[in-house]
C-alpha positions as a printed Julia matrix, in Angstrom:
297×3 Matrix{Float64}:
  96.85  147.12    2.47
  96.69  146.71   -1.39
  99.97  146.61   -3.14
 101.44  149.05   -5.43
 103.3   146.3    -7.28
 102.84  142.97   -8.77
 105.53  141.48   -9.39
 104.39  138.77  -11.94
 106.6   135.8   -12.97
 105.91  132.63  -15.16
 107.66  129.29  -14.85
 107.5   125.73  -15.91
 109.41  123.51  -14.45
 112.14  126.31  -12.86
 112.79  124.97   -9.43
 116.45  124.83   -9.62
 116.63  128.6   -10.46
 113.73  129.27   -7.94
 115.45  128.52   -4.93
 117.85  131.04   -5.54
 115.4   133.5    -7.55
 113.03  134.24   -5.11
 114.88  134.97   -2.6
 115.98  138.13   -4.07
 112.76  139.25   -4.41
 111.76  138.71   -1.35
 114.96  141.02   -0.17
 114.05  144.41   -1.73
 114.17  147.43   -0.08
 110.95  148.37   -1.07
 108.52  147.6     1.87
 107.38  144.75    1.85
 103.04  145.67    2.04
 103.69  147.62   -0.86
 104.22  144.56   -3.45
 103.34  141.07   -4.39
 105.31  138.5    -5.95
 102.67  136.41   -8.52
 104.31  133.31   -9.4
 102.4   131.84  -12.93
 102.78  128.46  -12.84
 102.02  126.92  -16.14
 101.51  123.05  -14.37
 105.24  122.18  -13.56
 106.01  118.58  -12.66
 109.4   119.2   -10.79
 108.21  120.08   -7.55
 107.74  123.87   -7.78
 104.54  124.13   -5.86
 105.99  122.1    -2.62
 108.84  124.27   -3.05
 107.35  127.88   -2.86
 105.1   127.43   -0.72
 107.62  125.95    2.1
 109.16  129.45    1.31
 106.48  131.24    3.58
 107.4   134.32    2.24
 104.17  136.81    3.34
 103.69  138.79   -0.12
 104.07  135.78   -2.3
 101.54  134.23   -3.97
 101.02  131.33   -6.09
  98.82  130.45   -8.57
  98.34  127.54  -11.53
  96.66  126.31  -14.62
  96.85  124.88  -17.97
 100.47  125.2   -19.77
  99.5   128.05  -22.67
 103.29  129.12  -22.89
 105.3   132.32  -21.29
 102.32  134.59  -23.0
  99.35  132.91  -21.04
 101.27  132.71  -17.8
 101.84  136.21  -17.96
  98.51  137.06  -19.19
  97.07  134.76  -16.16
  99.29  136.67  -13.44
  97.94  140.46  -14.94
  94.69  139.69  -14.31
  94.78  138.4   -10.98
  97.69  140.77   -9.84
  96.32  143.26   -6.62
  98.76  146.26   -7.69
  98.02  149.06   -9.95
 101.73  148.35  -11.93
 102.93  145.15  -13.04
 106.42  144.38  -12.87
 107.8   141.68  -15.01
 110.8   138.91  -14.62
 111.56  135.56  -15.32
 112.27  132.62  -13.03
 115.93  132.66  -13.86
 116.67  136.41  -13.09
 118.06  137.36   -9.73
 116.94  140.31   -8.57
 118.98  143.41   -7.36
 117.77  144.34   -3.67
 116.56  148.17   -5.26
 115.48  146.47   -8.65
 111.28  147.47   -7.1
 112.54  150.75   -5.54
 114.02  151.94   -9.05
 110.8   150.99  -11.23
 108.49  152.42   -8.79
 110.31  155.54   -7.99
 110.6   156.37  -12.32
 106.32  155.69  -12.58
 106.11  157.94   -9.86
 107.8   160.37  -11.34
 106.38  160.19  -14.38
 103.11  159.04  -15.66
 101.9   157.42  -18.4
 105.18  155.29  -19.12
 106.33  152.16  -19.02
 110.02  151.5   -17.59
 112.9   149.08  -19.4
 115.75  148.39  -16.25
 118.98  146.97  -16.71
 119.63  143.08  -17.68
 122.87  142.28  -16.56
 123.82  138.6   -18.49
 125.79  136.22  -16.07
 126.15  132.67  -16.86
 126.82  131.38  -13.19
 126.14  132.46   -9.57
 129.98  132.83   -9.37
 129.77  135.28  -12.23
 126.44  137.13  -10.6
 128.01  137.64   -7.42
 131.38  139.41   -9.21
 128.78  141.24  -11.22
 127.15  142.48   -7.77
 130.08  143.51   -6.34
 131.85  145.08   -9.53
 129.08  147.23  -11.1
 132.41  148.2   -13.87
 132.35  144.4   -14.96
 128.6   143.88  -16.37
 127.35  143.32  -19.76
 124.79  145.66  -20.34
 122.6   146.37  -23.75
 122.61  149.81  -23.22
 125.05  152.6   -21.88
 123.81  154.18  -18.7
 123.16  157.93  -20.42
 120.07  156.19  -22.16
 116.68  157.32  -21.39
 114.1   156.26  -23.4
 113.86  153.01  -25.51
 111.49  152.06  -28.72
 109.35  148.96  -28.67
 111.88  146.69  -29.97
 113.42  146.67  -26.01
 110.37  145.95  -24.28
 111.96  142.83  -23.03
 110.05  141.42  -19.93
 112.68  139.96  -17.81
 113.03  143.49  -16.71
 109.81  145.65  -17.23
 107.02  147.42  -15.61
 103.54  149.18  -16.84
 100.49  150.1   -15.08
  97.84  147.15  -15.19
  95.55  149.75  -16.83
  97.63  150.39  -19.77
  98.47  146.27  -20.39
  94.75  145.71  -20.05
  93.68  148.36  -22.82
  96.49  147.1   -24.81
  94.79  143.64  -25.15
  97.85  141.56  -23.13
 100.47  139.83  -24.63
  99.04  138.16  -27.74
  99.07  133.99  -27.0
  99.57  133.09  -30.4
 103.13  133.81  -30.33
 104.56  130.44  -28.97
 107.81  128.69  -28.9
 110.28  131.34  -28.73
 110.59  134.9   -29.71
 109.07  138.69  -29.91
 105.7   138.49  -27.26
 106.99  140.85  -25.42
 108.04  143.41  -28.61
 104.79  143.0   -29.8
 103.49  143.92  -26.75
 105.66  147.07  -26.48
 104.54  148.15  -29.81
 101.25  148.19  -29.05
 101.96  150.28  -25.75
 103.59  152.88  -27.88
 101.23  152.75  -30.25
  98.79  153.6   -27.37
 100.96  156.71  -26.34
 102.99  155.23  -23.97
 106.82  155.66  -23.69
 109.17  153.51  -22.62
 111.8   154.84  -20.27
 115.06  153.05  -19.59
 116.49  153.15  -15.73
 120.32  151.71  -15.63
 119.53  151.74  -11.91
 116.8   148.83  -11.74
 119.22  146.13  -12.05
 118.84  142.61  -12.48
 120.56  139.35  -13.45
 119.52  137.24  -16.12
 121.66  133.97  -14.72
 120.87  131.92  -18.32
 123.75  129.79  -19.59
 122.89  128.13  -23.59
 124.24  126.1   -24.88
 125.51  127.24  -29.28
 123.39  124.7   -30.67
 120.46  125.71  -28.24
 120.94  129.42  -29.44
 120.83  128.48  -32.36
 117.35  126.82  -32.61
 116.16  129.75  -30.47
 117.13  132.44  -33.21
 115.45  129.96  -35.64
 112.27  129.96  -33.65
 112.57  134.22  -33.27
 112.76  134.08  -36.9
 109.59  132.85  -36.99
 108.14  135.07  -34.44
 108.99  137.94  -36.33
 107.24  137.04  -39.71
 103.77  136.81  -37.53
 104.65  140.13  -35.73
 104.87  141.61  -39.3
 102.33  140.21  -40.68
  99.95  141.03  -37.97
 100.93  144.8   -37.7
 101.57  145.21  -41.87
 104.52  148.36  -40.38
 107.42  148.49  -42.67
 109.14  149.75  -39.84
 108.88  146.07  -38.25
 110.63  144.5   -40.6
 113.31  147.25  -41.29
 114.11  147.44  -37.21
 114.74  143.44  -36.93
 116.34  142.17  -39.8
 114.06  141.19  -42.2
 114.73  143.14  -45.45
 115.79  142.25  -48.56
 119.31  142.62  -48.05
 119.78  140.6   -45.65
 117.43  137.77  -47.27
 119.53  137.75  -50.03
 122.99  137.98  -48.43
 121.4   134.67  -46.55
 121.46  133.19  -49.77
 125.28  133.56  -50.69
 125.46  131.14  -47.3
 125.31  127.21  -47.76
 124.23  125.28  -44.71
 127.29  122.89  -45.45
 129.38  126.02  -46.81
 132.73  126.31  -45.9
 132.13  130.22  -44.46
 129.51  128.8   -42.09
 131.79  125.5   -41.15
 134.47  127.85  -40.13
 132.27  130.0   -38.03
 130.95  127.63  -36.09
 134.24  125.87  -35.3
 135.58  129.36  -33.97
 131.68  130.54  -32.65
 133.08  130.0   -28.84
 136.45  132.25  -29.24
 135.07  135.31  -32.11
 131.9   137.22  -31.55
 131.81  137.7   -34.84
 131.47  133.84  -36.0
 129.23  133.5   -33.35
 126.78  136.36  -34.63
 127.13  135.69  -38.06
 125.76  131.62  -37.48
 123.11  132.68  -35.23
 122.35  135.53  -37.66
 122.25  132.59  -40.24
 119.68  130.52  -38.05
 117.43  133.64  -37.66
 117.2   134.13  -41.57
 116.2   130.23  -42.07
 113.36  130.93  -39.48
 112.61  133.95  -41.28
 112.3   132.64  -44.68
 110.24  129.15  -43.5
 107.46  131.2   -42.11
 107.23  133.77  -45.7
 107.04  130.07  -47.44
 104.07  129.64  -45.63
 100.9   131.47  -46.23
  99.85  134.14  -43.95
């Protein structure tokens, strides 16, 4: 029996989180003949094929090849996925035992869509298993009355679109490597192609990803980046207006000093006030921003 849904996931080097990842996936209660899990390896040295395959869990299946980042590993699992929708997660998100049952049962209800579900951030198993078992205590992006998303939430640790659709829409686009926006990009282009994105507070998962400040704060750096080539590929005004890149916010970057005493304070108190915190990583994502304009397009 073909699948309905392929359930593709890229990794490098993720066996730690793997053990305890797939698992969940392999626990849905969605039957089992219905869905594959596609695991994208991008050439890990840790172990991970050994690993998975000592799993010998029946719908799983793993495949390999060059390292061409978290945009070719995807792009690699699409086209040799069996199901008709493609489901996308990371190898550090636990899965919620309806998290298949939820996507499938919102394309079946409605077609020509593409469906966001819930992230849930937890920084340690202790903290996913009080998530679990207190739905009241999660930190969601988006209050459970939502129903339908723009592009800028197409974030694939917790997505799903028919093959078809990804395929017309060209993939995700390869160029965009390091860190930052492949998957936006990508979720323009699906709306641009007609498709909406519906959100569904009931497909649940757990993004179990603790980073370190300094580590969040190259990755904003690097997103900063990412978003000068989304712009500059698409030419919208509406790209740069949705993600920060305007000129008021360029310039209030400028009032800021690296070695400034504003910024020296924030980061001392970035742990214990959101606000520090956001206004420093805010800071990193405008230096990213403003390297790639010096460049030439």
């Amino acid at each position: 029996m073909r699948p309905f849904i392929s359930v593709v996931m890229p990794t490098f080097n993720r066996k730690e989180t793997l053990e305890h990842v797939l698992p969940t996936l392999a626990r849905q209660s969605y039957p089992a003949d219905s869905y594959e899990i596609l695991l994208s390896d991008s050439g890990s040295q840790d172990g991970t094929e050994d690993f998975v395959k000592s799993l010998n869990i029946d719908n799983f299946r793993f495949i390999t090849g060059e390292n061409r980042g978290r945009s070719g590993a995807r792009n690699r699992g699409i086209r040799d996925a069996k199901g008709d929708l493609i489901l996308f997660t990371d190898a550090d998100i636990l899965a919620d035992e309806r998290l298949l049952e939820e996507h499938a049962r919102l394309h079946e209800e409605e077609k020509g869509v593409a469906v966001v579900g819930c992230e849930v951030q937890v920084d340690s198993l202790e903290e996913y298993e009080d998530a679990r078992a207190h739905p009241e205590r999660r930190r969601t992006l988006h209050p459970p009355t939502r129903r339908e998303l723009p592009w800028l939430y197409f974030l694939t640790g917790n997505a799903s679109a028919p093959k078809a659709a990804l395929l017309e829409a060209g993939l995700f686009d390869e160029s965009f490597t390091g860190y930052g926006h492949e998957d936006l990009e990508l979720g323009y282009r699906l709306i641009r192609q007609r498709l909406r994105i519906r959100y569904n507070p009931a497909a649940v998962n757990y993004h179990w990803h603790p980073v370190p400040f300094d580590e969040k704060c190259a990755k904003m750096r690097m997103a900063g980046v990412s978003t000068v080539r989304f712009y500059r590929k698409h030419r919208d005004p509406a790209i740069p207006l949705l993600m920060g890149m305007n000129p008021v916010s360029l310039a209030l970057h400028s009032l800021l000093a690296e070695d400034g005493w504003l910024l020296r304070l924030c980061r001392r108190k970035a742990e214990s006030s959101h606000l520090c915190s956001e206004l420093v990583l805010q800071y990193h994502y405008l230096c990213g921003v403003k390297e790639a304009l010096a460049k030439p397009a």
